[in-house]
N, C-alpha and C positions, 0 to 999 in steps of 0.2 A: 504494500500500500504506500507504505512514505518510502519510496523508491528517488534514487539520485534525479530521475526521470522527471518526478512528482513536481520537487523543487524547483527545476531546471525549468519546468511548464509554466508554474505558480508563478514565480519572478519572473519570465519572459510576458504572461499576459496579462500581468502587473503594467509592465514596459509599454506593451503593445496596448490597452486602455489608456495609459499618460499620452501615448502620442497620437492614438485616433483624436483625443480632446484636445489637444495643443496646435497640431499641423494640420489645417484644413483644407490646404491645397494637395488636390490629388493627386499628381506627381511626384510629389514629396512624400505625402505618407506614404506613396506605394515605396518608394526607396528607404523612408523608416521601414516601414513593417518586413521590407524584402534583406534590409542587416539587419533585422529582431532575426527576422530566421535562419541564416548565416551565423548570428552568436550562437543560437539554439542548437544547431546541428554541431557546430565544436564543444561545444561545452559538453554535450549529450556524450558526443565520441573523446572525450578529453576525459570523461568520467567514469566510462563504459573500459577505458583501455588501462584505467589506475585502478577497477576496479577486480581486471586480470590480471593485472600483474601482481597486485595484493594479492590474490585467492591462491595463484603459483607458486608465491613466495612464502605463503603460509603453507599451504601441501609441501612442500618441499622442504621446508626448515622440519615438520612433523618429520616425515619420511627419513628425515636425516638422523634428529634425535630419536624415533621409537621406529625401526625398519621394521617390514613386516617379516612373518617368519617366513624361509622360504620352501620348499616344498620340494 
């Protein structure tokens, strides 16, 4: 549920509300809203790719300290 995703949605259409009210010429907002989505898509893959290498890095420090037994 409160996934990195969540957040990353949350604050982006936080953003994307502040700047539909602010910027009312439509060429502009399309270019706000078109780098709201450009941060969103990094931030998404920025968070998705620390959240592998966290998961590997913990399997692996396990693995290391308690190997399994082998067969």
């Amino acid at each position: 549920m409160f996934t990195a995703d969540f957040f990353i949605d949350a604050f982006q259409n936080y953003k994307r509300t502040a700047t539909n009210a602010i910027i009312t010429d439509k060429v502009l907002n399309k270019a706000a809203n078109d780098y709201i989505d450009s941060q969103s898509a990094f931030a998404k893959t920025l968070a998705h790719n620390s959240l592998d290498v966290a998961k590997y890095w913990f399997e692996t420090s396990v693995n290391n300290i308690m190997p399994k037994a082998s067969k």
